[in-house]
N, C-alpha and C positions, 0 to 999 in steps of 0.2 A: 504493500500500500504506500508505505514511503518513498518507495523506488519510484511509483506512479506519480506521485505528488512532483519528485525532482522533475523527473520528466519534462512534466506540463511546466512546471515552471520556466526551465531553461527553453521549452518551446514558447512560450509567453515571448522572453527575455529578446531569442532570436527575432519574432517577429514585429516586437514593438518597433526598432528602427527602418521596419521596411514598412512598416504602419505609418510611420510619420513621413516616409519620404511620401509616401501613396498620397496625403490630404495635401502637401504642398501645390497649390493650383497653379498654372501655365500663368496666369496674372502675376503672379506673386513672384515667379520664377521670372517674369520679366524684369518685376522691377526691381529683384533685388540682384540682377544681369546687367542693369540697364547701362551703366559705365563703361563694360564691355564689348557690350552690343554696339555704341555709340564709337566706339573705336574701334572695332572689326568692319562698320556698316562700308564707308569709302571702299578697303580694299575688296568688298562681297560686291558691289555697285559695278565695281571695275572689272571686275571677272566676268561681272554676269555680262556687261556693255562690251567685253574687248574680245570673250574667250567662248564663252556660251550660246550665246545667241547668232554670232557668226557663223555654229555650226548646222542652223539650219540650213544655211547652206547650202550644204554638202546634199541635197536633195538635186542639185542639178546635175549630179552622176547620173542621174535616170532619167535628166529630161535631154532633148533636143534642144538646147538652150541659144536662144537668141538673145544677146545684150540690147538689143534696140525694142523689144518688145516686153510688155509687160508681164512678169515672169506665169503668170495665168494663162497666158496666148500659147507658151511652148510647150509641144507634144511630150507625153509619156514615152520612151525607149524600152523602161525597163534595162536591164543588164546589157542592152547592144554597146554603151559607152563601154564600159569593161570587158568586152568582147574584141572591141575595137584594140582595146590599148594591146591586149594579149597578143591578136596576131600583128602587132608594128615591131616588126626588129629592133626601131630604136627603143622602144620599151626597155626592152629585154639588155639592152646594149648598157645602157644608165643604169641599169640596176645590178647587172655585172660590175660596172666599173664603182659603182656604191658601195656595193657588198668587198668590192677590192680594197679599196680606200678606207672604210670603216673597219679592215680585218686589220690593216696595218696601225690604224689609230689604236687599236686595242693592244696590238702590241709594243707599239713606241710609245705612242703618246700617257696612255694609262700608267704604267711601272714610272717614269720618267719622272712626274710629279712626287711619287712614294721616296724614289730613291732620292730626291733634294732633302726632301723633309726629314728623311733620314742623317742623312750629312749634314742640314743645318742642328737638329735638334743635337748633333755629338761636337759642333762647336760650345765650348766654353764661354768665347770673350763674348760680352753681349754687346760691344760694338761691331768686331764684325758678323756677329752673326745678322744685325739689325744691318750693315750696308748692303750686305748678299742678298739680303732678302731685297731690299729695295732696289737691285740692280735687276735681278732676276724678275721682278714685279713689274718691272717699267714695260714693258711690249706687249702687259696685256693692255694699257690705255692707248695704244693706237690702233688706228685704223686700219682697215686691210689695204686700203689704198697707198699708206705709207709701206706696210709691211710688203707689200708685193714691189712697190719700186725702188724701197733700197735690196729687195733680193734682185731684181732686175741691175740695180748696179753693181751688185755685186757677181752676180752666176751669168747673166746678161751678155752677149755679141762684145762687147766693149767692157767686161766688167772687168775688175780687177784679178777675180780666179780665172776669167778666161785668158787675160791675158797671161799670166805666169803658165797656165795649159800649151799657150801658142810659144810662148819661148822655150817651154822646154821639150814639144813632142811637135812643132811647127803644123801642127794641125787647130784650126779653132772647132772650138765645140759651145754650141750654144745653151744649156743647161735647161734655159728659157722656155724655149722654143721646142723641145725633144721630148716626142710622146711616149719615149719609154721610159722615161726618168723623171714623167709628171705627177704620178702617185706620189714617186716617191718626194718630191717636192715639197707639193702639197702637207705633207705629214710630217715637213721638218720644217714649214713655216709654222703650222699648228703647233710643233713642239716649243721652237724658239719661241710664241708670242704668248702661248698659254700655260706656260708648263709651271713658271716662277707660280702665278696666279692661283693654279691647283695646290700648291703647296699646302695653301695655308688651313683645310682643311685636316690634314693631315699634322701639321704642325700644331691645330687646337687638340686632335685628338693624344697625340706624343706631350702635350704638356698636362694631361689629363691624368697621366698613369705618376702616381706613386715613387717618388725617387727613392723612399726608404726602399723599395723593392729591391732598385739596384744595390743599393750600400747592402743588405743583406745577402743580398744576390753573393756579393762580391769576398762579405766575411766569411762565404760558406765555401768559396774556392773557385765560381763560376763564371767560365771566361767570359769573354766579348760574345761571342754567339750563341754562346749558351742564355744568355741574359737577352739576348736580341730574341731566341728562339720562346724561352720560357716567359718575358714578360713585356718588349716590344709589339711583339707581334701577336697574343691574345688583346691588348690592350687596344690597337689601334683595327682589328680586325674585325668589328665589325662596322665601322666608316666604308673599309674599304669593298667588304660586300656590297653595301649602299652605293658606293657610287659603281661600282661593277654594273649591278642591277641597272642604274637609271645608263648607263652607258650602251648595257643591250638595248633598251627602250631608244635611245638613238640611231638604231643600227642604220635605219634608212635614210640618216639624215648627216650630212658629209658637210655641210656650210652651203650659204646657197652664192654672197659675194664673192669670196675668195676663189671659187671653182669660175663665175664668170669673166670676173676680172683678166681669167689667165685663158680661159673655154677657146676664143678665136684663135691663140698664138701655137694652140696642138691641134687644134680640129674638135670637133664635135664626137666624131669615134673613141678618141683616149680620153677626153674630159668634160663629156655629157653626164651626169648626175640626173639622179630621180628630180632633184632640187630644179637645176633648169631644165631640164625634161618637161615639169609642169609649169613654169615662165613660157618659156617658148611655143608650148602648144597652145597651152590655157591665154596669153596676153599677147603675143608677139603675133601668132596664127589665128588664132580667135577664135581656134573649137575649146569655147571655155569646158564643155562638160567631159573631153578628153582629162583634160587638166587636172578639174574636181577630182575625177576617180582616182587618176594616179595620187593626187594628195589625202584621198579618201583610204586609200590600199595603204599607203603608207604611214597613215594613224593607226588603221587596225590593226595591223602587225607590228608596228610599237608596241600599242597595247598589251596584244599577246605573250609579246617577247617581258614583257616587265611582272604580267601576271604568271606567266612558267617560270620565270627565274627566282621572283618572291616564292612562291610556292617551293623551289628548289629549294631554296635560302630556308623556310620555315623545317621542311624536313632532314636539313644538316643539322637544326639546333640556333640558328642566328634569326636573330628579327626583321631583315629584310627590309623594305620601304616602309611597310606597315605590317600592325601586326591586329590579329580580330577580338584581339583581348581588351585590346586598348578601347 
């Protein structure tokens, strides 16, 4: 009988708190939110004006779309735009040299930030570690326009690497201009200009861990790698899942400036991207619903790619972009 009594009590006990969130009414949740709400509303406003509502859209993948008519005038297709896009070679051609360019970014570009932030965080002085950084920082604030014409004066017809090229193999080589060495271009401007910039995610999470760790690390006997292995790299491991994660959700997306800037001086076969792929068809040609679709195929499969890889990440044990707990 006393046993019964506890019981009910400790169920009483459990339920009261879920009892009193229950009577909290949506009014009352407002107003005692309302500071919050007031200061979230702007950025919800902007989303909904800039991000959301642009995606209706994407409805003209299925029509016939004529820009001079009103969007009610143009016929229903159905999937012929996406039929279309499939049998165009150049499709297929952008999205090869996409999936090209975005497999090297995964392997240059991605590590390249980790290993700075590495080397900066085992700097001591905190002067130089604070010049490095701001050296390294500087090429993300410009433009692609600067960043492509001082590689232009530098890899360029007349650049200074070409020239030292011509005096010592008396052959000139344009770097510029050479479809086979445009990828690789590409992904050492992206390195140069974004690499310092990525750091610094990396660098909040490397100051996040614990330096007792190391001092202990250290009085117990354990080297430099042993100490990068055992408390480095759990530490800053799950940043780097995250940004892994949001990096596949890019896959289909290479820059859309930087790729045109440079698009006429290799041709369209080595440096068409999905990016101008849908510029050119959708704005330049003016089968805008060509356009759509390919921008539409290439949201989905972001998508996808971010929800298989989260779901990947959850089944190793890490929290991934998000997690359904939260």
């Amino acid at each position: 009988m006393a046993t019964s009594m506890q019981q009910a009590h400790a169920s009483a006990l459990r339920a009261a708190p879920v009892a009193a969130r229950r009577t909290v009414s949506l009014r009352s949740k407002l107003a005692r939110d309302r500071s919050l709400l007031v200061m979230v509303a702007p950025a919800v406003i902007l989303l909904l004006t800039f991000t959301y509502i642009p995606l209706l859209g994407n409805v003209v993948a299925f029509m016939d779309f004529v820009p001079y008519l009103p969007l009610s005038e143009s016929p229903w297709v159905g999937t012929a735009n996406f039929q279309a896009m499939f049998e165009d070679p150049a499709f297929w051609n952008a999205t090869w040299n996409t999936l090209q360019i975005n497999g090297l970014q995964l392997i240059f570009s991605f590590p390249i930030p980790l290993m700075l932030a590495l080397l900066l965080h085992s700097v001591l002085s905190p002067v130089i570690r604070g010049v490095v950084q701001s050296v390294i920082y500087l090429p993300h604030f410009l433009s692609w326009v600067i960043v492509v014409a001082m590689f232009q004066q530098t890899l360029g017809g007349t650049g200074a690497v070409t020239d030292v090229l011509r005096s010592m193999t008396g052959e000139s080589v344009n770097l510029m201009t050479n479809p086979g060495t445009f990828k690789a271009l590409i992904v050492a401007q992206g390195v140069w200009k974004d690499a310092g910039w990525g750091t610094i995610l990396f660098l909040a999470a490397l100051t996040a861990i614990d330096y007792s760790l190391y001092e202990s690390a250290a009085v117990d006997g354990a080297g430099g790698m042993r100490r990068f292995w055992h408390i480095t790299l759990p530490g800053i491991r799950p940043i780097i899942v995250l940004l892994l994660i949001l990096q596949l959700g890019q896959s289909l997306t290479v820059g859309f400036e930087q790729i045109l800037l440079q698009r006429d001086a290799v041709g369209a076969e080595s440096a068409e991207v999905l990016d101008t792929y849908v510029y050119f068809h959708g704005v330049v040609d003016g089968d805008w619903s060509i356009g759509v679709a390919a921008g539409l195929l290439k949201g989905v499969v972001g998508l996808v790619l971010i929800l298989a890889a989260n779901k990947l990440a959850h089944s190793l044990g890490e929290q991934g972009v998000y997690s359904r707990d939260n």
